[in-house]
C-alpha positions as CSV (number, residue, x, y, z in Angstrom):
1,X,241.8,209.7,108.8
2,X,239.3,212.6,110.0
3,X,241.0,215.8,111.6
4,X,241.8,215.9,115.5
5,X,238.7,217.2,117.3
6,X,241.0,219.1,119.9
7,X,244.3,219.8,120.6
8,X,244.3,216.8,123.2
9,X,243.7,214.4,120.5
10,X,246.0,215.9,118.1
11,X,248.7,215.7,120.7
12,X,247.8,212.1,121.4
13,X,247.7,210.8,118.0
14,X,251.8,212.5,117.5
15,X,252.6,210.9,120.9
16,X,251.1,207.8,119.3
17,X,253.1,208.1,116.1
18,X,256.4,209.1,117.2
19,X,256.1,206.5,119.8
20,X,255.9,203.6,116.8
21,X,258.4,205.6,114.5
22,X,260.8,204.7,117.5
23,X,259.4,201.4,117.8
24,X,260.3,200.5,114.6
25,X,263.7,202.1,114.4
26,X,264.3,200.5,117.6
27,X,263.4,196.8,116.5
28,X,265.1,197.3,113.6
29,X,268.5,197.9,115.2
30,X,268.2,195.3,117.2
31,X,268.1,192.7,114.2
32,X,270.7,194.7,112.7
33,X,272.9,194.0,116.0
34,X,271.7,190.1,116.4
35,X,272.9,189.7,112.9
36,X,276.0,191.1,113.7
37,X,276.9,189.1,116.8
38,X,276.1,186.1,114.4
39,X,279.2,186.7,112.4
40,X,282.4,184.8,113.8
41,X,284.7,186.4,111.9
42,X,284.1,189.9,113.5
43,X,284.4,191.0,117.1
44,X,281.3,193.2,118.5
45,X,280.4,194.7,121.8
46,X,276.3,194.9,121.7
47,X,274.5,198.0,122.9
48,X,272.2,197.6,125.7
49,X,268.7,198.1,125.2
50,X,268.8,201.7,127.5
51,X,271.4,202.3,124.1
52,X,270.0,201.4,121.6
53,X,266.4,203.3,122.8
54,X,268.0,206.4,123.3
55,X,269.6,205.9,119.3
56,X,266.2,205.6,118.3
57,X,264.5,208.3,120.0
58,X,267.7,210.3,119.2
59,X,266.9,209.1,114.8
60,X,263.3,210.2,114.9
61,X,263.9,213.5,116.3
62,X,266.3,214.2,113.8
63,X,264.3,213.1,111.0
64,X,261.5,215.8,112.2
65,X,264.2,218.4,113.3
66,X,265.1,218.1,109.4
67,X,261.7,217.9,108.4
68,X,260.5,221.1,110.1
69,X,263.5,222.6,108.7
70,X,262.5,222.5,105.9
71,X,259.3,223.7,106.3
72,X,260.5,227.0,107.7
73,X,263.0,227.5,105.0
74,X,259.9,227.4,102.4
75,X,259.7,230.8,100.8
76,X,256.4,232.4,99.8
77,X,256.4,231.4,96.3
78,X,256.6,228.2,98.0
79,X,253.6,228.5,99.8
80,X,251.8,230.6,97.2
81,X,252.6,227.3,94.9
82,X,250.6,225.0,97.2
83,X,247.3,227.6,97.9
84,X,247.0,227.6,93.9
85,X,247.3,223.6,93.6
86,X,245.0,222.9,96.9
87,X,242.4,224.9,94.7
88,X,243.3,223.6,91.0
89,X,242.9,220.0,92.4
90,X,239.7,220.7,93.0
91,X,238.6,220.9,89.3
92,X,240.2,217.7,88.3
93,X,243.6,215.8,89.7
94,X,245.6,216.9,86.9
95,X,245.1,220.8,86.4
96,X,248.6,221.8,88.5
97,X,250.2,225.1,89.0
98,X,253.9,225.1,87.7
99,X,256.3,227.6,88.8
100,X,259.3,228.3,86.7
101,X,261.6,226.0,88.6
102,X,259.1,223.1,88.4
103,X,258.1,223.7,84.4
104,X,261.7,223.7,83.6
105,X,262.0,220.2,85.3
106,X,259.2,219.2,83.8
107,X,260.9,219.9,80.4
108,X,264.0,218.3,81.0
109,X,261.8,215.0,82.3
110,X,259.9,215.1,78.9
111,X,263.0,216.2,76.4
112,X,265.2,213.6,78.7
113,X,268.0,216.7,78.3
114,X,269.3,219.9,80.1
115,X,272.7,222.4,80.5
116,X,274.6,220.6,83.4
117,X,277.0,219.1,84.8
118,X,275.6,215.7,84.8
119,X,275.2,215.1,88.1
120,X,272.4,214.5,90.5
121,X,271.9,216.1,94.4
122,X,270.4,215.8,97.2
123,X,269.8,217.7,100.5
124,X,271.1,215.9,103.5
125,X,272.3,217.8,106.8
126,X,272.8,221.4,105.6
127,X,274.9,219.9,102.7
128,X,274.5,219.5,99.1
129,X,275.8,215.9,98.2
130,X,276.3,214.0,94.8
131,X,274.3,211.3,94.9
132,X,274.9,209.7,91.0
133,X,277.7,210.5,88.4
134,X,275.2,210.8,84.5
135,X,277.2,208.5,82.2
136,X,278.1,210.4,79.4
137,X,277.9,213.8,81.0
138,X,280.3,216.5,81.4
139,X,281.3,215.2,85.1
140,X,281.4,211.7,84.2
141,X,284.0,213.0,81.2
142,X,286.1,215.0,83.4
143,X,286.7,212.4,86.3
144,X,287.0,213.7,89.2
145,X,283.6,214.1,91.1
146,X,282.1,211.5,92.3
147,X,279.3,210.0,94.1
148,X,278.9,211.2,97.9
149,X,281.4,214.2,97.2
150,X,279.6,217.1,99.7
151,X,279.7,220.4,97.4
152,X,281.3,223.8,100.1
153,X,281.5,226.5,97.2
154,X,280.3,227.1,93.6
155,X,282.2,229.4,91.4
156,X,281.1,231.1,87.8
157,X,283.8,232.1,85.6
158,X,285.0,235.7,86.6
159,X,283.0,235.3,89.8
160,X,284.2,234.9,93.2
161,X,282.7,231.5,94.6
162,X,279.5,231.2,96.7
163,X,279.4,229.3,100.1
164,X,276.1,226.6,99.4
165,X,276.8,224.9,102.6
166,X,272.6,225.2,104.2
167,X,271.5,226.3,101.0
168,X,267.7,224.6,99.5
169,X,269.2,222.1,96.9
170,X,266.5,224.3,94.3
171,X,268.5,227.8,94.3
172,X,272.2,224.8,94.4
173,X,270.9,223.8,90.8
174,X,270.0,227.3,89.5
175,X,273.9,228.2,89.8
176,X,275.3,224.3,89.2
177,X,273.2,224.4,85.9
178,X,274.3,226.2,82.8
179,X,274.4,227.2,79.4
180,X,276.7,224.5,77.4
181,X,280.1,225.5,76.8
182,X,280.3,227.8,80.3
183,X,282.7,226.5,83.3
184,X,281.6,226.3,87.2
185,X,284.1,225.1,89.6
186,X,282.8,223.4,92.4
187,X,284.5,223.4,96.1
188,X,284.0,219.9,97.5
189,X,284.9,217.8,100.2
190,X,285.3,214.1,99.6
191,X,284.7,211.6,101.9
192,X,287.6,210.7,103.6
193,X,287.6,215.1,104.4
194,X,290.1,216.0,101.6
195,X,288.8,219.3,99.5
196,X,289.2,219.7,96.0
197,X,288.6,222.8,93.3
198,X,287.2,220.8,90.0
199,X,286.2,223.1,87.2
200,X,283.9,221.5,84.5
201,X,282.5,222.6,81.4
202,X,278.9,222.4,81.2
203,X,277.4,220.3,78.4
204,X,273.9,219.2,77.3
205,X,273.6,215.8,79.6
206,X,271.8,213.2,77.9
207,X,269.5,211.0,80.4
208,X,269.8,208.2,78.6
209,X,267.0,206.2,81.1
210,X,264.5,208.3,79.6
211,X,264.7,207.1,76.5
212,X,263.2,203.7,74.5
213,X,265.9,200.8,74.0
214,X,265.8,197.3,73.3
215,X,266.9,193.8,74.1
216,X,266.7,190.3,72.0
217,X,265.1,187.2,73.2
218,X,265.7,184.4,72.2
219,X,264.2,181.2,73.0
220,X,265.0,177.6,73.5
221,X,264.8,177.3,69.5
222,X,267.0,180.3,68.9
223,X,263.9,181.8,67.5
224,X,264.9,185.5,68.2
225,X,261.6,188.2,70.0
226,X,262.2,192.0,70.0
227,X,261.4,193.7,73.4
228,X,261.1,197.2,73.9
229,X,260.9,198.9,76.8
230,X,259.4,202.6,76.9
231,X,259.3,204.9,80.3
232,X,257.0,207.4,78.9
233,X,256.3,208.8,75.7
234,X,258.7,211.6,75.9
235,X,259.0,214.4,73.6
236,X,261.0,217.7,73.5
237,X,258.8,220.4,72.8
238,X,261.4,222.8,72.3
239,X,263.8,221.7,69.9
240,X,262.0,219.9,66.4
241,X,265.7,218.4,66.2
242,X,265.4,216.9,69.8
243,X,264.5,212.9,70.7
244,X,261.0,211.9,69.6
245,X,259.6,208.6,72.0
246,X,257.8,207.6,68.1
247,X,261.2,208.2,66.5
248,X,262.8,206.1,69.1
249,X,260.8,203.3,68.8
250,X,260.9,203.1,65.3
251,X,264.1,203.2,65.3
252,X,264.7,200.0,67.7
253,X,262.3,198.5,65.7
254,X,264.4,199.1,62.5
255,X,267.0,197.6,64.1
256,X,265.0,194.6,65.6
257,X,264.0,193.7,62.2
258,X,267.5,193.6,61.0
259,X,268.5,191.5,63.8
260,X,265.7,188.7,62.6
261,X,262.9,189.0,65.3
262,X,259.8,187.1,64.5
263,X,257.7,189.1,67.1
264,X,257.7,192.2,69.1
265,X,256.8,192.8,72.9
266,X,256.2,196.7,73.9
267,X,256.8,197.3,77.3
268,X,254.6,199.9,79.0
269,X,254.5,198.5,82.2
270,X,254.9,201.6,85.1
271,X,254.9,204.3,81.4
272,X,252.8,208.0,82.7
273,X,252.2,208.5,79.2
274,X,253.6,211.9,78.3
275,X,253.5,213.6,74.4
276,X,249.6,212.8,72.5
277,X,251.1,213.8,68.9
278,X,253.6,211.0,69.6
279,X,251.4,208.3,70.7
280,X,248.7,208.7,67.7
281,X,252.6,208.7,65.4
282,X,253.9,205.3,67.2
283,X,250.9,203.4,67.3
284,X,251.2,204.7,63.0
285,X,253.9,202.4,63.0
286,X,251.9,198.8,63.8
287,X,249.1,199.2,61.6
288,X,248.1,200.0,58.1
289,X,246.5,203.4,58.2
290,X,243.3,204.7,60.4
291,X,242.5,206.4,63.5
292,X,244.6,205.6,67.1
293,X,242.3,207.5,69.5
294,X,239.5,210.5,69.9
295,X,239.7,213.7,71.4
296,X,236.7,215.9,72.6
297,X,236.5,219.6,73.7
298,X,233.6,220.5,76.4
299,X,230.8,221.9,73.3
300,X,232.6,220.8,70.4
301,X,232.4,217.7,67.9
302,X,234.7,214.6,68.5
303,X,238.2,214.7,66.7
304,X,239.5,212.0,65.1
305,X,243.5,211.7,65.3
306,X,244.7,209.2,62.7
307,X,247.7,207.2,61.2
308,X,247.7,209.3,58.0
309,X,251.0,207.3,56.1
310,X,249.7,204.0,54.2
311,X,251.9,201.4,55.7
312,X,253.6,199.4,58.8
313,X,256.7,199.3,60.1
314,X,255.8,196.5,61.6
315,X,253.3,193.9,60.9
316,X,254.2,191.0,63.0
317,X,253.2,189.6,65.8
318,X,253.0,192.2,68.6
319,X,252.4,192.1,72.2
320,X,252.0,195.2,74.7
321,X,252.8,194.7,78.5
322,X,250.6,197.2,80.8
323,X,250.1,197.3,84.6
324,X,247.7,199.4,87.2
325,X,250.3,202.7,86.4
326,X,250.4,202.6,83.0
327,X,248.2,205.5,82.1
328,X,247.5,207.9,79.7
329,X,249.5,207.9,76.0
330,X,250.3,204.3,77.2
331,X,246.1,203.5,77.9
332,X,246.0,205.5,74.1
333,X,248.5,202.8,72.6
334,X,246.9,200.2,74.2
335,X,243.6,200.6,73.8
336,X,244.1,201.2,70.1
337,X,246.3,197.9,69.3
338,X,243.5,196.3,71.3
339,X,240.1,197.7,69.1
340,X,242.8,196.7,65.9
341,X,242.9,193.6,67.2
342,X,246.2,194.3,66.2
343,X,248.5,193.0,69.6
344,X,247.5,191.2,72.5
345,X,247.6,193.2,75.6
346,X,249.0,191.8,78.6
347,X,249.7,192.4,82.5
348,X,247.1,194.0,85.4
349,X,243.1,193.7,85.2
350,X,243.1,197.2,84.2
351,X,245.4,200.1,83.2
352,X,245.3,203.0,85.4
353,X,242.1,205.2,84.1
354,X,244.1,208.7,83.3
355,X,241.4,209.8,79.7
356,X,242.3,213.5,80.1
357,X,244.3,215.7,77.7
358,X,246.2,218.4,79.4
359,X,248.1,221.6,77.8
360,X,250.7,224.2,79.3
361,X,249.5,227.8,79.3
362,X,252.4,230.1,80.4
363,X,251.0,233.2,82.6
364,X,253.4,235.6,81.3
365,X,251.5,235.2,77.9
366,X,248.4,236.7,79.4
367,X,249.6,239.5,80.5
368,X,250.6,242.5,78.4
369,X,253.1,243.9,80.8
370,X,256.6,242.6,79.8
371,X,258.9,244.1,82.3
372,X,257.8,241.4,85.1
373,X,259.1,237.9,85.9
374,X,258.9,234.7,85.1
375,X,255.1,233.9,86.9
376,X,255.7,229.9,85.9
377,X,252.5,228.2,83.7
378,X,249.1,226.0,84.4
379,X,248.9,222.6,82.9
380,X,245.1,223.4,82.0
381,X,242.6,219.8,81.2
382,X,241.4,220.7,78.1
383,X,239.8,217.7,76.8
384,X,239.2,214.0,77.3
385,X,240.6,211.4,75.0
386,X,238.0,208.1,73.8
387,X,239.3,204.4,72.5
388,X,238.3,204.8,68.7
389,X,235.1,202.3,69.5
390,X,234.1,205.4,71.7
391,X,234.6,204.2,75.0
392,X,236.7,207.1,77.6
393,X,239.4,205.1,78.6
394,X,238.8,207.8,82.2
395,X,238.6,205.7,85.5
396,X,238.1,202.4,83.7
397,X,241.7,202.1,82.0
398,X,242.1,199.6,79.3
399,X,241.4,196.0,80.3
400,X,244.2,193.1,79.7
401,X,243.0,190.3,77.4
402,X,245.3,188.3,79.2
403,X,245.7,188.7,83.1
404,X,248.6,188.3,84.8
405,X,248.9,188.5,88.7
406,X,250.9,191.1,90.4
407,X,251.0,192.5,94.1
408,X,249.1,195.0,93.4
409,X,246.2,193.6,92.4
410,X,243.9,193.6,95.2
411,X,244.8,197.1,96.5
412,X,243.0,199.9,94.9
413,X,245.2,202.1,92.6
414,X,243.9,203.9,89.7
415,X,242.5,207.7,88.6
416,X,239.1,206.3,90.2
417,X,240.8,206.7,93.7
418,X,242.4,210.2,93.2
419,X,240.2,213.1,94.4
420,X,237.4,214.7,92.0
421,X,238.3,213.0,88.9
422,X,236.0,213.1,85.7
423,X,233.2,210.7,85.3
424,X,233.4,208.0,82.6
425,X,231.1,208.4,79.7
426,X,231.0,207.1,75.7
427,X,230.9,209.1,72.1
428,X,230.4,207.4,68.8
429,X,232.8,205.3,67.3
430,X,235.0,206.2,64.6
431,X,235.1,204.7,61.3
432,X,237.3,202.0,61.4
433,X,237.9,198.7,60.2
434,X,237.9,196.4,63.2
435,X,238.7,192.9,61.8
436,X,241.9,194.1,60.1
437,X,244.2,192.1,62.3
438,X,242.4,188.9,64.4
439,X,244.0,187.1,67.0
440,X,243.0,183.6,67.4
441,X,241.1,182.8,70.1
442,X,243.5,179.6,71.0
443,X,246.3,182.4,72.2
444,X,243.7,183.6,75.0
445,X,243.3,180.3,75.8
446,X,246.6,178.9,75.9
447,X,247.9,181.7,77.7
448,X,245.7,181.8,80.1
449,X,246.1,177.7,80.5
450,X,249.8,178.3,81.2
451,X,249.1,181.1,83.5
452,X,246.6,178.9,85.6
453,X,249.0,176.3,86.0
454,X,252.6,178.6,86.6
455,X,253.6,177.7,90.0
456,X,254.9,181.7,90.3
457,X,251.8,183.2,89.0
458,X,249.9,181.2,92.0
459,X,252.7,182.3,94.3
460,X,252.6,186.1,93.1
461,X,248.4,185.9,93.6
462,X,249.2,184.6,97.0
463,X,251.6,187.6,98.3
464,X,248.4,190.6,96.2
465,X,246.4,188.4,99.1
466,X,248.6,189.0,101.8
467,X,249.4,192.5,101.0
468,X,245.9,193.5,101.0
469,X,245.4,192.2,104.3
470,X,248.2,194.0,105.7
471,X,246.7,197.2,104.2
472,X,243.6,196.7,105.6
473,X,245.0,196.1,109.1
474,X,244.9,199.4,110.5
475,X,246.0,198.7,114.5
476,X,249.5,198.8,115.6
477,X,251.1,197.5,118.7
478,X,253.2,200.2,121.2
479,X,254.8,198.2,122.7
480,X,258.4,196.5,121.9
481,X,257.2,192.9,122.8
482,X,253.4,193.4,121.0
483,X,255.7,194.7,118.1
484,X,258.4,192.3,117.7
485,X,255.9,189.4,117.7
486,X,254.1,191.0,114.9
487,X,257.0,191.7,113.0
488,X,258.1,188.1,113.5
489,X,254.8,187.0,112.1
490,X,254.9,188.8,108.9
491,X,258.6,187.9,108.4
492,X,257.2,184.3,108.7
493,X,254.6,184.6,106.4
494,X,256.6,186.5,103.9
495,X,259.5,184.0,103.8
496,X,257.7,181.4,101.2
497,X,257.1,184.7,99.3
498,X,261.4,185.7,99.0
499,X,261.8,183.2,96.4
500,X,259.9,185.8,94.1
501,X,263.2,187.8,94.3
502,X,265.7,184.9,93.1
503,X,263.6,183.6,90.3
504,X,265.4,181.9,87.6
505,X,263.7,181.5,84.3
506,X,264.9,178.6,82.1
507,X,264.1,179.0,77.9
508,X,265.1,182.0,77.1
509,X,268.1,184.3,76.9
510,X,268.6,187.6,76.9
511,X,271.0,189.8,74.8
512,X,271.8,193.3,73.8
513,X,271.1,194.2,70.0
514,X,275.1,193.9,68.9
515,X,275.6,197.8,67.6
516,X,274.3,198.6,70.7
517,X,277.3,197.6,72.4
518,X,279.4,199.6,71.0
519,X,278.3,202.5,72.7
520,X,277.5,200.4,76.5
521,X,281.1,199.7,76.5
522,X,282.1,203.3,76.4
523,X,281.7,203.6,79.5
524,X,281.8,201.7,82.8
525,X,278.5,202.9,84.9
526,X,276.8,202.1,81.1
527,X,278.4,198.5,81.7
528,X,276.8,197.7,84.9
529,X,273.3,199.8,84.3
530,X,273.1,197.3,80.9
531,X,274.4,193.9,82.9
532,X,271.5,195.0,85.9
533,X,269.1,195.6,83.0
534,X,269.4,192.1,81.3
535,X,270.0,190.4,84.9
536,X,266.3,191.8,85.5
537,X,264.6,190.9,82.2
538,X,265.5,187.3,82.2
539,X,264.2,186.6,85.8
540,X,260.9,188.5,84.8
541,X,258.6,186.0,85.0
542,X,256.4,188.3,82.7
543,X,258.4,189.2,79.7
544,X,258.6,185.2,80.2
545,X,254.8,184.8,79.4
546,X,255.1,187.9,77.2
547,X,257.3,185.7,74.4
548,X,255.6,182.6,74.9
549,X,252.7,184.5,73.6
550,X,254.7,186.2,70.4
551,X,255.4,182.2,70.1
552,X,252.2,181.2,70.0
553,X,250.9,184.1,67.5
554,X,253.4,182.9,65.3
């Protein structure tokens, strides 16, 4: 959308705006109080309409209130951060500004570790609340705080305790977080209004989501498939002892093998990418020996980074799942297996186009001056990465040889849509041996055969269709009659589409690997995560196709 010409039609298009942001809160309340009257076991007054209105307007101004709060409790850094990022992203989407707070986050996403509590916050109405207990961390040891617990007061040993209440939830963490082995008490108020001191003992907090795991499937036959699945390929830079994403996922395949899988399926489906070293180190562990990918420097030769060690750890049959945000180390992995011919790849028409390489340069470095402090880091581009049959995986991603149908794939997504991003271009290839592995053509075929013919593939193709057309629909009705008809039409249309959220997949089972138990049923909140996690694999009509593939490679 264009900017306003005046301040008339800027004014016009918030009247505009707010106006449907009450709208929709407004119709939504309304179902919310039909559906209410429907039950017969409960007795409830409605609101009138005046009532309900006034709730609505009353919602949306709070939401802005809170939003413009915000906004004026930005400090300079703050805005200083955004001037330097509005300028960065003009060189390329993916050269960013980090200040301290932000690398340090960044760190902890990528090591999957930090000194905490083990808790996670959020900002809501001047408070600080806990939103999620860690399992396994130093609050989910000690008990006592929980979920929805508002925090008053933090104490450091020897300290006297800080009032938080109104404070930005970034300068809360700074004083929550912690060397291990130090104490913090926290003052909070639990939800029925009770306050309570709880002192707890900072500890490094593990986020176990972060990391690779694995499941077993097994089929109708009891024939038993590996699946991984793999978030990003993390890595923690500063600690050689830390957790590896390659390391991982050797060893789950270590202990797939043990368990007797005749195939594996890798799962980088919605996986950023994250370490390179890593990447060119797991896709070591599928082949023999040779080159995973190409990096290139602006006036300097091609390098070749390559699977040095003679030797799988896997040789089987080997399927990768990718999708439209898959990008990156994932497009590396990929793309690599791929010009092997070493695993069929599997999922959206393309990956999502990311062929950059990008480094941390901390500012303090370049400045001789040590008595100044912490000016935060650039993530710099310093090269672009090419498939090893030369092609830049940049804006054109890596292609599935099998396509599966998704919702999103009629709406554009992808590094090709993101603001001033490199052009695509080719090098030579490297020197590699491209008929080691062959997949027979019959797999493609068959696969592709079942996928024609799967009654929830058609049905998934069917709601990408109807999505884009909602997408493209850019008017909006403003008033409650005009809206509730077009909300009643969609709800209509979508209703053939909700059995995509009850599917239930017949011919295979899912199941933890058993010495991974052990450690789920430490804990409850590991229980439930686990019993979620396999409740979502075997309705996934993908993973589905995904071992019917490893079935018909073997």
């Amino acid at each position: 959308m264009p900017y306003a010409k005046n301040d008339k039609e800027l004014k016009d298009r918030w009247r505009t705006y707010l106006k449907y942001s009450v709208l929709t809160k407004l119709y939504a309340d309304q179902l919310a109080q039909e559906k209410a009257q429907e039950k017969s076991d409960t007795v409830f007054t409605p609101k009138p309409f005046d009532t309900l209105e006034y709730n609505a307007r009353k919602s949306v101004l709070k939401t802005h209130r809170d939003y413009y709060t915000r906004l004026k409790r930005l400090e300079r850094k703050d805005r200083l951060s955004m001037y330097i990022n509005s300028i960065t992203a003009v060189y390329d989407p993916h050269t960013n500004y980090f200040p301290p707070a932000d690398k340090e986050n960044f760190d902890i996403q990528m090591s999957g570790q930090l000194e905490g509590i083990g808790a996670q916050l959020q900002e809501k109405d001047g408070y600080i609340k806990i939103t999620n207990i860690i399992p396994g961390g130093p609050s989910s040891l000690q008990g006592d705080l929980q979920a929805n617990d508002l925090i008053l007061k933090v104490k450091q040993e020897g300290e006297e305790a800080v009032n938080i209440v109104d404070w930005r939830i970034d300068d809360a963490v700074k004083i929550i977080r912690g060397k291990k082995g130090t104490k913090v008490t926290l003052t909070v108020r639990k939800p029925d209004g009770a306050e309570q001191d709880i002192t707890i003992t900072r500890d490094v907090v593990i986020l176990e989501e972060t990391y690779a795991k694995s499941l077993l499937l097994n089929d109708k036959d009891n024939v038993k498939t590996g699946y991984i699945y793999l978030p990003s390929f993390y890595a923690d830079f500063r600690n050689p002892r830390g957790r590896f994403s390659w390391k991982d996922v050797k060893a789950e395949v270590e202990k797939l093998k043990t368990a007797g899988v005749k195939g594996i399926i890798l799962d980088l489906r919605n996986n950023g990418g994250g370490s390179l070293d890593d990447v060119v180190k797991m896709g070591g562990l599928f082949i023999d020996e040779g080159p995973i990918v190409q990096v290139k420097e602006k006036g300097r030769k091609p390098q070749v980074l390559a699977d040095r060690y003679a030797g799988a750890e896997w040789d089987g049959a080997l399927v990768i799942m990718i999708n439209e945000f898959s990008a990156s180390a994932s497009e590396i992995m990929a793309a690599a297996m791929q010009d092997y011919g070493r695993a069929v790849i599997v999922g959206s028409s393309s990956s999502h186009g990311k062929g950059t390489v990008q480094r941390f340069l901390n500012l303090n470095q370049t400045i001789r001056n040590k008595n100044i402090p912490d000016l935060g880091s650039i993530k710099l581009t310093i090269q672009k990465f090419y498939r090893i049959n030369g092609d830049a995986t940049q804006l054109k991603g890596v292609s599935s040889d099998i396509l599966l149908p998704d919702n999103y794939m009629y709406i554009k997504t992808g590094e090709k849509e993101q603001d001033y991003p490199m052009a695509w271009d080719q090098i030579e290839s490297a020197s590699y041996d491209s008929k080691s592995y062959q997949v027979k053509k019959s797999v493609f075929e068959t696969s592709n055969a079942r996928v024609q013919s799967n009654e929830t593939f058609k049905l998934i193709e069917e709601n990408a269709r109807r999505w884009e057309k909602q997408r493209e629909s850019r008017k909006y009705p403003l008033s409650i009659a005009k809206y509730a008809l077009q909300e009643e039409k969609q709800k209509a249309e979508g209703e053939k589409f909700e059995i995509l959220n009850k599917l239930e997949i017949s011919g295979f089972e899912v199941s933890n690997i058993p010495s991974d138990l052990e450690k789920i049923k430490t804990e409850e909140s590991r229980v439930k995560i686990n019993k979620d996690w396999i409740k979502n694999i075997a309705k996934d009509p993908y993973v589905y196709e995904a071992l019917q593939i490893i079935e018909d490679l073997n």
